[in-house]
Jmol script that loads the backbone (N, CA, C; Angstrom):
load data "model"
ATOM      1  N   UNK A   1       0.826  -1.186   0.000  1.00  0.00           N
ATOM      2  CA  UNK A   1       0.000   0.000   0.000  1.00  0.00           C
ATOM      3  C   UNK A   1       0.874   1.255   0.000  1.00  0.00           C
ATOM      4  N   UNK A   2       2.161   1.050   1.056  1.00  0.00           N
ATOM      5  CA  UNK A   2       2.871   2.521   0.745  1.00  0.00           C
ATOM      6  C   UNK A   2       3.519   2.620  -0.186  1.00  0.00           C
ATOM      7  N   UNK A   3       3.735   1.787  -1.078  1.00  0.00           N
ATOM      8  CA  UNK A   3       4.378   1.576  -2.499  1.00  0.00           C
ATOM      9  C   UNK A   3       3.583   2.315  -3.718  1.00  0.00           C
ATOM     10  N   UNK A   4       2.030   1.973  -3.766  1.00  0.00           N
ATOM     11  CA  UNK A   4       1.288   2.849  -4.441  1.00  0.00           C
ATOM     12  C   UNK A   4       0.765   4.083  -4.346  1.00  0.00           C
ATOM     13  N   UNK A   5       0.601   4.089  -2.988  1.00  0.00           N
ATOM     14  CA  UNK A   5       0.701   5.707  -2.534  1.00  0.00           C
ATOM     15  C   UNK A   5       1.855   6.203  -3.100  1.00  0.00           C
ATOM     16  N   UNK A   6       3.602   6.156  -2.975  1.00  0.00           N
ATOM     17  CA  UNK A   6       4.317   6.743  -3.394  1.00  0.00           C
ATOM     18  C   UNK A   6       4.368   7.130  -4.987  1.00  0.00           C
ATOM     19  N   UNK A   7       4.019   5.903  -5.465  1.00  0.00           N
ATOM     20  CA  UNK A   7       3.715   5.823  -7.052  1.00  0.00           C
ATOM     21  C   UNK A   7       3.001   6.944  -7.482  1.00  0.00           C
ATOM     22  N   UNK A   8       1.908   6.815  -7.006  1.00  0.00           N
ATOM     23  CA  UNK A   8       0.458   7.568  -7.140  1.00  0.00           C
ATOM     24  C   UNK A   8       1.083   9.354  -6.586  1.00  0.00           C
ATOM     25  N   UNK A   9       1.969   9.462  -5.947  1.00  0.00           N
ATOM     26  CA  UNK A   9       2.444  10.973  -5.287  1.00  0.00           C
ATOM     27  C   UNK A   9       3.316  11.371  -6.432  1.00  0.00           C
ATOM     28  N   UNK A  10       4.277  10.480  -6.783  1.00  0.00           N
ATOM     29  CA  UNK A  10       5.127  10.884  -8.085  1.00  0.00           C
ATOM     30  C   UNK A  10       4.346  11.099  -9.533  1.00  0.00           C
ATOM     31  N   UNK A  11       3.171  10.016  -9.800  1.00  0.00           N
ATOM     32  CA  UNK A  11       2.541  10.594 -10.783  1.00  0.00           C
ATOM     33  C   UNK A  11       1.663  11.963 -10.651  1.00  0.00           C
ATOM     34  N   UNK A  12       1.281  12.201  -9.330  1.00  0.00           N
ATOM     35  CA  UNK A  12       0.705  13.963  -8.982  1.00  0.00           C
ATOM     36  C   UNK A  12       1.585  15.085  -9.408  1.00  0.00           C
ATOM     37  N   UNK A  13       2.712  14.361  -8.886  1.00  0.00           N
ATOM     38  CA  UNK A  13       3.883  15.930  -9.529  1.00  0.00           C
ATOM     39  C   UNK A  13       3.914  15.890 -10.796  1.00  0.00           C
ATOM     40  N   UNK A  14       4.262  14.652 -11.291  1.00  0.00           N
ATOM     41  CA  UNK A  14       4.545  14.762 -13.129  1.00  0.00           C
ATOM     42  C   UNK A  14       3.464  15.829 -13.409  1.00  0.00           C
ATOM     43  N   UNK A  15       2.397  15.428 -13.181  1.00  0.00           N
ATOM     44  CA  UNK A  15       1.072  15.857 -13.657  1.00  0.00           C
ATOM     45  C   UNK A  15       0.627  17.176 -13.423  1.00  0.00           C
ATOM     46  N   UNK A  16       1.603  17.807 -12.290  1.00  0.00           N
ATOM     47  CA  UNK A  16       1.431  19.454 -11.609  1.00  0.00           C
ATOM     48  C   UNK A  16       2.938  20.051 -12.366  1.00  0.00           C
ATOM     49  N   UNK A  17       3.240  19.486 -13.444  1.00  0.00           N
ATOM     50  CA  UNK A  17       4.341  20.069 -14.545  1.00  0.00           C
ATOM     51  C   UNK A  17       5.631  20.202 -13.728  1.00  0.00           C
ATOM     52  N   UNK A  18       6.303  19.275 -13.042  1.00  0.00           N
ATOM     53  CA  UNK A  18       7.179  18.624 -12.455  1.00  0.00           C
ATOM     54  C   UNK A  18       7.865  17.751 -12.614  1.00  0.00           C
ATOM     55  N   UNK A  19       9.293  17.279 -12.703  1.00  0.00           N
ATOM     56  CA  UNK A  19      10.080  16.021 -13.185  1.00  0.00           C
ATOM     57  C   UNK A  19      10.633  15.531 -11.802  1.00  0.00           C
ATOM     58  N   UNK A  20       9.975  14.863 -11.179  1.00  0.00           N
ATOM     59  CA  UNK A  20       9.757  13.646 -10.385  1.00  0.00           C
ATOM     60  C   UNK A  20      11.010  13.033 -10.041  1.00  0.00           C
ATOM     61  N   UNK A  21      11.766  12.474  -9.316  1.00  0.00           N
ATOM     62  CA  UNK A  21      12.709  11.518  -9.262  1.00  0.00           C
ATOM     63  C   UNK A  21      11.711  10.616  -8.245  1.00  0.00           C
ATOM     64  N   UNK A  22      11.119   9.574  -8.530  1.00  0.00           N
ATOM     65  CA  UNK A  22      10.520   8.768  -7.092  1.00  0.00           C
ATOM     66  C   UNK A  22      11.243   7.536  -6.616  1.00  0.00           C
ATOM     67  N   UNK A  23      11.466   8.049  -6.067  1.00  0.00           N
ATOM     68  CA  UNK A  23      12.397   6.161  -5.131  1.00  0.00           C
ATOM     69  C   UNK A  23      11.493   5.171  -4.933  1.00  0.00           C
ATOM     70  N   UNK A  24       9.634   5.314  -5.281  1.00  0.00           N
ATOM     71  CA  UNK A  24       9.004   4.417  -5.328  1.00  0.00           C
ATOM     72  C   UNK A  24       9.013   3.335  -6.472  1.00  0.00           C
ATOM     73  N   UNK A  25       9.689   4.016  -7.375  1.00  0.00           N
ATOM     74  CA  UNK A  25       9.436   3.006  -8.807  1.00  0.00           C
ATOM     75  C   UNK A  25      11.047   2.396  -8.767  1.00  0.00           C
ATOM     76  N   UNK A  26      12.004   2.537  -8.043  1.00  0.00           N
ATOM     77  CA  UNK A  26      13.150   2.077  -7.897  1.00  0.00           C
ATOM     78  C   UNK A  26      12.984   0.392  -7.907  1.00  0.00           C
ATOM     79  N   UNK A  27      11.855  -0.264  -7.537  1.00  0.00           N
ATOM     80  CA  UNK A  27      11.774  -1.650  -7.493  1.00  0.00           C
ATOM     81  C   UNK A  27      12.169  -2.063  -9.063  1.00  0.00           C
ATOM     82  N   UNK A  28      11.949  -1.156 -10.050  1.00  0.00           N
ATOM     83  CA  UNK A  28      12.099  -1.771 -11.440  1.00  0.00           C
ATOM     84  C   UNK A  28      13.411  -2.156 -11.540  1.00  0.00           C
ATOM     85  N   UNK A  29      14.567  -1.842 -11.040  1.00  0.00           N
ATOM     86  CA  UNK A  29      15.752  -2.097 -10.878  1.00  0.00           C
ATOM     87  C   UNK A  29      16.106  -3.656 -10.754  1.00  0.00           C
ATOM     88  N   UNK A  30      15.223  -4.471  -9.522  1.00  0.00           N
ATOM     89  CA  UNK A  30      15.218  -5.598  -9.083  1.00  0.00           C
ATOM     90  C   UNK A  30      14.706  -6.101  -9.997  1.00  0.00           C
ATOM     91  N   UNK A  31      14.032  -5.946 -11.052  1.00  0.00           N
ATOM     92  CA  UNK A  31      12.897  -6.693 -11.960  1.00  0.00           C
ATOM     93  C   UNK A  31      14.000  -7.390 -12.589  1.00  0.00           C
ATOM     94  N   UNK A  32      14.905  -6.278 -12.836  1.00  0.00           N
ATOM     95  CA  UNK A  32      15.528  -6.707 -14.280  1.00  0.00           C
ATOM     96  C   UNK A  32      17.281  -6.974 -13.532  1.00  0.00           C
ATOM     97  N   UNK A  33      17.181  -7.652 -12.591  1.00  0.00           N
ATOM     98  CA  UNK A  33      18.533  -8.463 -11.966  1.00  0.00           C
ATOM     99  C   UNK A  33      18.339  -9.761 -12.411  1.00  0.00           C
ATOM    100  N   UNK A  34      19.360 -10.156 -12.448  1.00  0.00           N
ATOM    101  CA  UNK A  34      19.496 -12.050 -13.167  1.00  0.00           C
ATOM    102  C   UNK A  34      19.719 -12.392 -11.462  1.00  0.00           C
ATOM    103  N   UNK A  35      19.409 -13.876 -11.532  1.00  0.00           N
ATOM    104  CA  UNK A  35      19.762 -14.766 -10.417  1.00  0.00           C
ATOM    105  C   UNK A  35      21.264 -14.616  -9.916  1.00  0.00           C
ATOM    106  N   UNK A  36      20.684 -14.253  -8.790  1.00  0.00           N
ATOM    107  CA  UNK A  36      22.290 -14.241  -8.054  1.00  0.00           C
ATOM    108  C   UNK A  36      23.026 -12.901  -7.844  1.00  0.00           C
ATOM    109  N   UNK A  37      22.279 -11.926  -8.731  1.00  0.00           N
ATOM    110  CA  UNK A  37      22.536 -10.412  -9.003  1.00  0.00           C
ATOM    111  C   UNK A  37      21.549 -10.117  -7.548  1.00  0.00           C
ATOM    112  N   UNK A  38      22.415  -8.902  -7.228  1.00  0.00           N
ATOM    113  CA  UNK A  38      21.650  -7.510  -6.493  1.00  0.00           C
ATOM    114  C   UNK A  38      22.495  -6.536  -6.026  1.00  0.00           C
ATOM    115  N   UNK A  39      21.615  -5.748  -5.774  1.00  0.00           N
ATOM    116  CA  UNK A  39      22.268  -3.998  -5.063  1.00  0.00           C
ATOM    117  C   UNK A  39      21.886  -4.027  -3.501  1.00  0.00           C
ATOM    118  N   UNK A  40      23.195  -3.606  -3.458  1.00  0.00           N
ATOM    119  CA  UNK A  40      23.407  -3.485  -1.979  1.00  0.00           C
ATOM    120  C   UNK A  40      22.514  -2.170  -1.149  1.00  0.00           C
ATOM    121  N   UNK A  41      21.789  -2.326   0.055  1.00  0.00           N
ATOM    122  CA  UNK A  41      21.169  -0.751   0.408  1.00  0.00           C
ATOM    123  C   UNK A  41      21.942   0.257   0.616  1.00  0.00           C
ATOM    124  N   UNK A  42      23.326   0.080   0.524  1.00  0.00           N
ATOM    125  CA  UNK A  42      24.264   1.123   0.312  1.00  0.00           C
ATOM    126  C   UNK A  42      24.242   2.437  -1.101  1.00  0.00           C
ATOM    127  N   UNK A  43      23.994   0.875  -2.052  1.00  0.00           N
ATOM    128  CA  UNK A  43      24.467   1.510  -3.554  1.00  0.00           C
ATOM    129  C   UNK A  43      22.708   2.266  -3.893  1.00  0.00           C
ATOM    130  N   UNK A  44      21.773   1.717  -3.245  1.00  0.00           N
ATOM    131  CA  UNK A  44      20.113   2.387  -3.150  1.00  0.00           C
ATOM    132  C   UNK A  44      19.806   3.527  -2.515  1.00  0.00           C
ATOM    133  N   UNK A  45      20.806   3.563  -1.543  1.00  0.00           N
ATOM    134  CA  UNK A  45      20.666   5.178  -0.170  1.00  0.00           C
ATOM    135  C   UNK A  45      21.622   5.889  -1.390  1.00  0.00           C
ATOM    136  N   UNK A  46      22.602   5.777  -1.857  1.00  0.00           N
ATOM    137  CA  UNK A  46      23.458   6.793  -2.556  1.00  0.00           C
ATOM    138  C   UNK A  46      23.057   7.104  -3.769  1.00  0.00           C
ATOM    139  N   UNK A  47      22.334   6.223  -4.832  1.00  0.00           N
ATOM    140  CA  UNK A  47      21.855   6.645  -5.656  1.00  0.00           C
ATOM    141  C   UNK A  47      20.534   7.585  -5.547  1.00  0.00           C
ATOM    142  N   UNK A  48      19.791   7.517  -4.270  1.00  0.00           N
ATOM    143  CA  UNK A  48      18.501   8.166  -4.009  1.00  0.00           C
ATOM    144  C   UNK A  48      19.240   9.860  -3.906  1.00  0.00           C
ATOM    145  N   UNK A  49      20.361   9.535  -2.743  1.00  0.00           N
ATOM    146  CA  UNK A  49      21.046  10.651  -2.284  1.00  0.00           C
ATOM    147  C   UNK A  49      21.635  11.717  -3.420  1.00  0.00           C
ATOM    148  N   UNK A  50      21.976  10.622  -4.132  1.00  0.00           N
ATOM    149  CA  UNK A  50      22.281  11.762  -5.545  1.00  0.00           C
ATOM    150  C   UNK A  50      21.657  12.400  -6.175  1.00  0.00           C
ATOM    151  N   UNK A  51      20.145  11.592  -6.196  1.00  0.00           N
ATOM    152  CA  UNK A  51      19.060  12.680  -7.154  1.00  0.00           C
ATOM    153  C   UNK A  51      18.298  13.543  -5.995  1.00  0.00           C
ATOM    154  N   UNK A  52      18.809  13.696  -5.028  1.00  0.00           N
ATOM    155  CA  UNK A  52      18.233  14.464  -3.995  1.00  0.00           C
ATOM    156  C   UNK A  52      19.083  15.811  -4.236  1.00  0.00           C
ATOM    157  N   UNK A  53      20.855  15.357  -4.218  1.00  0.00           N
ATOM    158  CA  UNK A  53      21.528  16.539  -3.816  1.00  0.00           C
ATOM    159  C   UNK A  53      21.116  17.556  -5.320  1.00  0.00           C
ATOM    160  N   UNK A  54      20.646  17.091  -6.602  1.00  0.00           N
ATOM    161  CA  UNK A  54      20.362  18.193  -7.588  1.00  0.00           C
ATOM    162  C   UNK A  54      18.505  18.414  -7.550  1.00  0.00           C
ATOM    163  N   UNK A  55      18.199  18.377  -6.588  1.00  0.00           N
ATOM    164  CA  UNK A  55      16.561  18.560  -6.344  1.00  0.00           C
ATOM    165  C   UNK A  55      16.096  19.902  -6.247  1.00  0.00           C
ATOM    166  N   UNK A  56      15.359  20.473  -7.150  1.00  0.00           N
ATOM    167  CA  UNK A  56      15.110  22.130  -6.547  1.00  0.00           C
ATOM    168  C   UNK A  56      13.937  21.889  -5.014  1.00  0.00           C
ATOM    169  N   UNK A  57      13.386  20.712  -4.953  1.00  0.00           N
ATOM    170  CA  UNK A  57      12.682  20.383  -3.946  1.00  0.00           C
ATOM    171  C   UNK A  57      12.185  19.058  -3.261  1.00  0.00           C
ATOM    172  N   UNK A  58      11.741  18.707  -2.167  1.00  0.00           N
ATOM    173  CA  UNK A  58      11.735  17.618  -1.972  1.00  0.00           C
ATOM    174  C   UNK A  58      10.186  17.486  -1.135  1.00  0.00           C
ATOM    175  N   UNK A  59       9.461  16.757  -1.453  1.00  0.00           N
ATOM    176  CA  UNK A  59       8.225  16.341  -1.010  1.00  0.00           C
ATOM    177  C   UNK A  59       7.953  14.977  -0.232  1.00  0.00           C
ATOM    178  N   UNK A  60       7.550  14.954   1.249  1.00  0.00           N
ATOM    179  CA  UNK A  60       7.903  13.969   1.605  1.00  0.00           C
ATOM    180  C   UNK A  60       6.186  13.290   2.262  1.00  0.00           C
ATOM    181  N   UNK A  61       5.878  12.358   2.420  1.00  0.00           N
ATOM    182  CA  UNK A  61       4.472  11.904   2.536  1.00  0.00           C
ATOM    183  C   UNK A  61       4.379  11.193   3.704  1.00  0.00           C
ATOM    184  N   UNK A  62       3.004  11.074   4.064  1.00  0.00           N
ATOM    185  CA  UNK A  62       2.663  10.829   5.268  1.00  0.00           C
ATOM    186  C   UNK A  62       3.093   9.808   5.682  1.00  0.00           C
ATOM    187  N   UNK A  63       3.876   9.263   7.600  1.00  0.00           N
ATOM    188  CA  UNK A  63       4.154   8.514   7.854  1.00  0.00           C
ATOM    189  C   UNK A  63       6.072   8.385   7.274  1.00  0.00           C
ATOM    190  N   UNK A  64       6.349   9.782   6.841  1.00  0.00           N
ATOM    191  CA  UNK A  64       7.759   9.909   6.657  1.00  0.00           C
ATOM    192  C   UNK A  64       8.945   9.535   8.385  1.00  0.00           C
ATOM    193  N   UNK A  65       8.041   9.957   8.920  1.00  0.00           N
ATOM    194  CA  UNK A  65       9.118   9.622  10.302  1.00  0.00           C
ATOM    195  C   UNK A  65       8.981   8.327  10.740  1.00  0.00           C
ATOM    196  N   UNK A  66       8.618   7.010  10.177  1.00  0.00           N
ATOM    197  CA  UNK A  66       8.926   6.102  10.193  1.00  0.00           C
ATOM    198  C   UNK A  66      10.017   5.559   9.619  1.00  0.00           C
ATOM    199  N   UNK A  67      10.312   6.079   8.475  1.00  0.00           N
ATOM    200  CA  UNK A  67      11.386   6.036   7.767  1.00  0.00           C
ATOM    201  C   UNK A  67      13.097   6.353   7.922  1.00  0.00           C
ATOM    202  N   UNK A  68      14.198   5.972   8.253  1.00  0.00           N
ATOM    203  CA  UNK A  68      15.749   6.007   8.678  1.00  0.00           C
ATOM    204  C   UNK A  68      15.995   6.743   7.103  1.00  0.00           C
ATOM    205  N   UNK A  69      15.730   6.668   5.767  1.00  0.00           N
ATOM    206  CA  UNK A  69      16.105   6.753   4.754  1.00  0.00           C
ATOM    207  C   UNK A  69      15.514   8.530   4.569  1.00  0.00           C
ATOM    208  N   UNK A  70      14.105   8.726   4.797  1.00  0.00           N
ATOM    209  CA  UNK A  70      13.631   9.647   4.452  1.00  0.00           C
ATOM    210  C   UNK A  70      14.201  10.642   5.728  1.00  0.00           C
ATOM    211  N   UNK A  71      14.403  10.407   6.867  1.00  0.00           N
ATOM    212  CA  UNK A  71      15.159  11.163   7.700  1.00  0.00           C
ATOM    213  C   UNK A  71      16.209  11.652   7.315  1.00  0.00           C
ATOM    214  N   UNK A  72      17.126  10.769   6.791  1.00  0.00           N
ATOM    215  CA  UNK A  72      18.447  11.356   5.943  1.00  0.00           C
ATOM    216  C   UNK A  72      18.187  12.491   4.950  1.00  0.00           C
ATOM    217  N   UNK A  73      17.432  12.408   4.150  1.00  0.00           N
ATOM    218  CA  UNK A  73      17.203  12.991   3.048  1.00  0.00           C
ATOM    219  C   UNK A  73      16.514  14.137   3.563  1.00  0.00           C
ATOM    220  N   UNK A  74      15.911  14.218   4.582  1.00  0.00           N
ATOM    221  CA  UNK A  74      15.298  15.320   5.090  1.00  0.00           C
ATOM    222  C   UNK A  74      16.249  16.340   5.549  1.00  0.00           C
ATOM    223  N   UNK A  75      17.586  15.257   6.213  1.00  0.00           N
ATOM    224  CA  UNK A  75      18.288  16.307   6.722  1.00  0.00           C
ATOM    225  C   UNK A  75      19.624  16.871   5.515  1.00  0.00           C
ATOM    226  N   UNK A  76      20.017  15.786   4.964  1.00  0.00           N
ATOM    227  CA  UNK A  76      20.433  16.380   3.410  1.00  0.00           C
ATOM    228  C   UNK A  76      20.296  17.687   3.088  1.00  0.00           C
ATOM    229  N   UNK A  77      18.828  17.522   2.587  1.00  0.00           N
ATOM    230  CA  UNK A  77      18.272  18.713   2.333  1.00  0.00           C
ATOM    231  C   UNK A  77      18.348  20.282   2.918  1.00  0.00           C
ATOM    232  N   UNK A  78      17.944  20.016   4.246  1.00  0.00           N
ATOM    233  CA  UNK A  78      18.523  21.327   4.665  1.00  0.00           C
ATOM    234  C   UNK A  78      19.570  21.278   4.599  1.00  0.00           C
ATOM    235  N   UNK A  79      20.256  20.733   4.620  1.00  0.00           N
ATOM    236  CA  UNK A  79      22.167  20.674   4.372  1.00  0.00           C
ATOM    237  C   UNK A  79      22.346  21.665   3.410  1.00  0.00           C
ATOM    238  N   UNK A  80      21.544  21.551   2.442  1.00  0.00           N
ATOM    239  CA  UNK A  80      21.878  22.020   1.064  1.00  0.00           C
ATOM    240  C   UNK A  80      21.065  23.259   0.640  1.00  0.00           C
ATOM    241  N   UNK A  81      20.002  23.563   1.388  1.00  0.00           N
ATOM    242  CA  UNK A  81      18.823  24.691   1.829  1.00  0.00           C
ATOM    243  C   UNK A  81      18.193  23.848   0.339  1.00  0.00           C
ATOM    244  N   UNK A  82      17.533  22.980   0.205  1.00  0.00           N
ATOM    245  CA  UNK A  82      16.665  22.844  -0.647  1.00  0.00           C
ATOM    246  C   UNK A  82      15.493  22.541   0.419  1.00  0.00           C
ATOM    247  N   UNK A  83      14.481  23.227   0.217  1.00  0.00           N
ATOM    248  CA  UNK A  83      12.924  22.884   0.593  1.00  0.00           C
ATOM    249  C   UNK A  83      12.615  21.925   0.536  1.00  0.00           C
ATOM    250  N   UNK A  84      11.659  21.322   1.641  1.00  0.00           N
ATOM    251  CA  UNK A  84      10.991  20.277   2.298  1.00  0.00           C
ATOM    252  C   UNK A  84       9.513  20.401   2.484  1.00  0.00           C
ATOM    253  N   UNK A  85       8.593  19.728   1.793  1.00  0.00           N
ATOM    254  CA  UNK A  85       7.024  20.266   1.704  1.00  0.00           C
ATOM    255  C   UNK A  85       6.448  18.881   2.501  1.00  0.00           C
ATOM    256  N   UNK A  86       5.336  19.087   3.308  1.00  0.00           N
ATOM    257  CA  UNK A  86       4.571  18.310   3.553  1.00  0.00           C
ATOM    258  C   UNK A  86       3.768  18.072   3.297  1.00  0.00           C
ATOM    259  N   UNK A  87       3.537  18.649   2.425  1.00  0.00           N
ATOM    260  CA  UNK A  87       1.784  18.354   2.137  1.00  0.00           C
ATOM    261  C   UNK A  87       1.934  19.284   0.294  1.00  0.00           C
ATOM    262  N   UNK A  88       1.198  18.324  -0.652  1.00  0.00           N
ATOM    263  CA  UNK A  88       1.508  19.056  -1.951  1.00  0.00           C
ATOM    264  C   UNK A  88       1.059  20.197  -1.863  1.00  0.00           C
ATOM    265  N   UNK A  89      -0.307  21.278  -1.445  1.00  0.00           N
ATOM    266  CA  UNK A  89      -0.580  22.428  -1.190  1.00  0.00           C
ATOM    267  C   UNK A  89       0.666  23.311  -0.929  1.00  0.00           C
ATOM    268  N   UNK A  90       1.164  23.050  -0.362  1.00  0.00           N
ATOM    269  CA  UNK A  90       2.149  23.408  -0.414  1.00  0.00           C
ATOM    270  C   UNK A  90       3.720  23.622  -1.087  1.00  0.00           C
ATOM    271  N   UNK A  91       3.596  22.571  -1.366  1.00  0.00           N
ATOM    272  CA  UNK A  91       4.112  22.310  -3.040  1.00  0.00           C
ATOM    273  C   UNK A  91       4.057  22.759  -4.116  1.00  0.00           C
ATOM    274  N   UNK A  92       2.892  23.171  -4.331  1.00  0.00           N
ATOM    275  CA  UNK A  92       1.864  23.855  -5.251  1.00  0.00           C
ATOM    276  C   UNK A  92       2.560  25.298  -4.652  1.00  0.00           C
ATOM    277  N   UNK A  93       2.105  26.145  -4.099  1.00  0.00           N
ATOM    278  CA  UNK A  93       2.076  27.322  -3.416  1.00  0.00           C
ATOM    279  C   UNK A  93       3.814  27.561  -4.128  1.00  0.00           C
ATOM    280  N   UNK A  94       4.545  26.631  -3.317  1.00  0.00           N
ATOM    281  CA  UNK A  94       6.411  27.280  -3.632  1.00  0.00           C
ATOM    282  C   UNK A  94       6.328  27.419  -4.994  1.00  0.00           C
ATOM    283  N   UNK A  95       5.803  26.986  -6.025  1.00  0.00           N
ATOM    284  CA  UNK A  95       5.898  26.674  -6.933  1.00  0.00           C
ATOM    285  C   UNK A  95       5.553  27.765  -8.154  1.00  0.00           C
ATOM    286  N   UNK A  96       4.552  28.328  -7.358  1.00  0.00           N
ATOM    287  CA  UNK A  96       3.882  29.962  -7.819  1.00  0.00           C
ATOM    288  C   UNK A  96       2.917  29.210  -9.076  1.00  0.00           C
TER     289      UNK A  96
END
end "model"
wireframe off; spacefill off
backbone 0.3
color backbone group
């Protein structure tokens, strides 16, 4: 369920004239591993981390403070003063 919610949040931005990076569709990665292949959660936190550090913004969804990964990225972010929205209204709004 929080898999399609995320899905479903990344297709809202596309759709509010936005280019998306979603770490929800990252499972396609695993689709297409052969037996015996995989990525380490190292090489998954750094690749997320990378399309974070060129983000003009970052939108994060309900039930984010459950998350060790989205905490990082939260704090990333201010690292870097890129904005942190909770709620797309808001999203919308920075956005003019």
């Amino acid at each position: 369920m929080n898999m399609n919610r995320g899905m479903r949040a990344g297709l809202w931005v596309l759709k509010h004239g936005m280019s998306p990076f979603c770490p929800f569709f990252d499972y396609h990665f695993f689709l297409q591993l052969g037996e015996g292949e995989f990525l380490s959660v190292e090489q998954m936190k750094a690749y997320s981390m990378d399309w974070l550090e060129v983000s003009d913004a970052v939108l994060v969804l309900e039930g984010w403070e459950h998350s060790d990964g989205t905490k990082a990225e939260i704090l990333r972010a201010g690292e870097l003063d890129i904005p942190v929205f909770h709620t797309r209204v808001k999203l919308l709004e920075w956005m003019g």
